[in-house]
C-alpha positions as CSV (number, residue, x, y, z in Angstrom):
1,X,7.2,23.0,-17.7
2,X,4.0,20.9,-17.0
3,X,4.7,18.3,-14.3
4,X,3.5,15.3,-14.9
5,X,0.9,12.8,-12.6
6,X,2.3,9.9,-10.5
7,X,-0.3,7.8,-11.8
8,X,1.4,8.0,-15.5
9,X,4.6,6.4,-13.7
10,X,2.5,3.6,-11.4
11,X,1.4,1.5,-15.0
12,X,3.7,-1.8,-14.6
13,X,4.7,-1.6,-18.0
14,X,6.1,1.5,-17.5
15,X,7.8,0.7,-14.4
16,X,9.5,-2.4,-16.2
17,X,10.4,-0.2,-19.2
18,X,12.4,2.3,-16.7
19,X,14.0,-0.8,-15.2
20,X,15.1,-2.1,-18.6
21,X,16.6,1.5,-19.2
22,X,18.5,1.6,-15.7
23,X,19.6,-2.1,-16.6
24,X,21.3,-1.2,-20.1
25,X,22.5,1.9,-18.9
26,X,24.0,0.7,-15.7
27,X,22.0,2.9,-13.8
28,X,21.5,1.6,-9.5
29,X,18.0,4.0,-8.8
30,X,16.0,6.8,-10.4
31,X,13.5,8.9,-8.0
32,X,10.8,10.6,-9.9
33,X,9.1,13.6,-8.0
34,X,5.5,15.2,-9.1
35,X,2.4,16.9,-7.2
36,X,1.0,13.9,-6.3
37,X,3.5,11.5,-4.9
38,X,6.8,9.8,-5.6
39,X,8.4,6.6,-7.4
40,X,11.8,5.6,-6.6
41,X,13.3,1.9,-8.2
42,X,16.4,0.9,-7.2
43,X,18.2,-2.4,-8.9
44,X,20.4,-4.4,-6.6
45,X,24.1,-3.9,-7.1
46,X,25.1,-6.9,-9.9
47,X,21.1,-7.1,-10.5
48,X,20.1,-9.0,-13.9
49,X,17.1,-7.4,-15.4
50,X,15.1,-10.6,-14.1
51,X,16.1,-9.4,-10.6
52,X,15.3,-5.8,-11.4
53,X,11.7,-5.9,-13.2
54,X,10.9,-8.5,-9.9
55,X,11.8,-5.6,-7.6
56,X,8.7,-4.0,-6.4
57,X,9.1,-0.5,-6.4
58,X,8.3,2.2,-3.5
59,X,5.8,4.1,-4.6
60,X,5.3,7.3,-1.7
61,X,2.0,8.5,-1.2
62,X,2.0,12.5,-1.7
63,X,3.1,14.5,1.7
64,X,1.2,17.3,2.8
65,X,2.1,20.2,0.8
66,X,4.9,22.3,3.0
67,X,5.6,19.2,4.7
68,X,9.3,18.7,3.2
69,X,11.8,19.8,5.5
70,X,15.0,18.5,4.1
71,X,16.2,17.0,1.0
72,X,20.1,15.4,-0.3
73,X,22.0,18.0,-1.4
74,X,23.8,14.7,-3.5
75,X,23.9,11.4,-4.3
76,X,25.8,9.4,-1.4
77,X,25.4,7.4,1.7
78,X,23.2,9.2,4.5
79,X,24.4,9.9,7.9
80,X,21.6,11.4,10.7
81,X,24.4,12.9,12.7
82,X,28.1,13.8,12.3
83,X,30.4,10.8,13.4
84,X,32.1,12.3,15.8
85,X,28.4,14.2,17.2
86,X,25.9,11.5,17.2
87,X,24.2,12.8,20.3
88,X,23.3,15.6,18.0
89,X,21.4,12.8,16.1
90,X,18.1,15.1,14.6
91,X,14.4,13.0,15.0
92,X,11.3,12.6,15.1
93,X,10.0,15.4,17.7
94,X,12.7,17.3,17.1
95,X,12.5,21.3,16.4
96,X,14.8,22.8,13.8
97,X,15.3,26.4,12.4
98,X,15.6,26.8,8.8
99,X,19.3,26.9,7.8
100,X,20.1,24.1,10.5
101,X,22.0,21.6,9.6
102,X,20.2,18.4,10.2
103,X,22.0,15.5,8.8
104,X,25.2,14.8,6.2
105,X,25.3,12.9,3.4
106,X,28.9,11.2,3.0
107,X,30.3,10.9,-0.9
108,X,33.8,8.7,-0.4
109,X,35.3,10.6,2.6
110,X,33.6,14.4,2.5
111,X,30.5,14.7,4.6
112,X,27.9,16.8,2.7
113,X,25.9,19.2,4.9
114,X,22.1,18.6,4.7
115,X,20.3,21.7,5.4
116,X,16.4,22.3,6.7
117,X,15.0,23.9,3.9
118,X,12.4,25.6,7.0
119,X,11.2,25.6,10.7
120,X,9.3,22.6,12.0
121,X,9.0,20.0,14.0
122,X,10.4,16.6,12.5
123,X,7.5,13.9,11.8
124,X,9.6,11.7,10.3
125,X,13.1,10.1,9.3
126,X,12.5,9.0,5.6
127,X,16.3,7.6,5.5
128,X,17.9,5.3,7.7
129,X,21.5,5.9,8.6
130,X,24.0,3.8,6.0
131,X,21.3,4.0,3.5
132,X,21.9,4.9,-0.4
133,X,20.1,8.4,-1.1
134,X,19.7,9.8,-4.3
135,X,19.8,13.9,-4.9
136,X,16.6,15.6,-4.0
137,X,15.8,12.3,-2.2
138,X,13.3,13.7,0.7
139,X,14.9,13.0,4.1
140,X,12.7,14.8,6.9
141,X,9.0,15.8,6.7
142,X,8.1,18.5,9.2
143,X,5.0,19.7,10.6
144,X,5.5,23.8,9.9
């Protein structure tokens, strides 16, 4: 299956199309991966469509390739550390082996392992504790 280009995704008429589809569907966020980047739109909960096609959209400039450490295993609300570890708390600077477990993401009371998809040294957080992610959203980048 041929990926497709960001840039086919960054027009402003599409973006406002996919809006008016996650409007009538009742859809909160869609995150759309390719080579060269990412676009993620996420409506308010309650938006109107005027509050939705007014929402700028993130649009993530492509990451090294190898780079992605970690991804969410599901949709749910991130936690960087277990509640009852947070000195185990994984950042930036931080080493991790692949298989580690490096952060949760909670769906109603279960915590969702999020594992390090290899070895490297954390560059950066992408999620902030609390925060809605979507699955596949990327949560660490590494430096391999």
């Amino acid at each position: 299956m041929k990926r497709s280009s960001i840039s086919s995704f960054s027009n402003p008429a599409v973006i406002a199309e996919l809006a008016a589809h996650l409007h009538r569907n009742n859809v909160a966020s869609i995150h759309i991966e390719a080579a060269d980047g990412e676009l993620k739109l996420v409506a308010p909960v309650g938006a109107s469509l005027q509050t939705t096609h007014r929402a700028t959209p993130v649009l993530i400039s492509a990451s090294q390739p190898g780079s992605l450490l970690a991804k969410a295993p599901t949709a749910g609300i991130f936690a960087a550390a277990h509640p009852l570890r947070p000195e185990r708390e994984i950042s930036t600077g931080s080493a991790v082996a692949k298989g580690d477990i490096v952060a949760f993401v909670k769906v109603g009371p279960v915590l969702v392992p999020v594992i390090a998809e290899k070895a490297g040294k954390v560059v950066s957080v992408t999620s902030e504790t609390g925060t809605l992610v979507g699955y596949g959203t990327s949560l660490f980048t590494a430096k391999t």
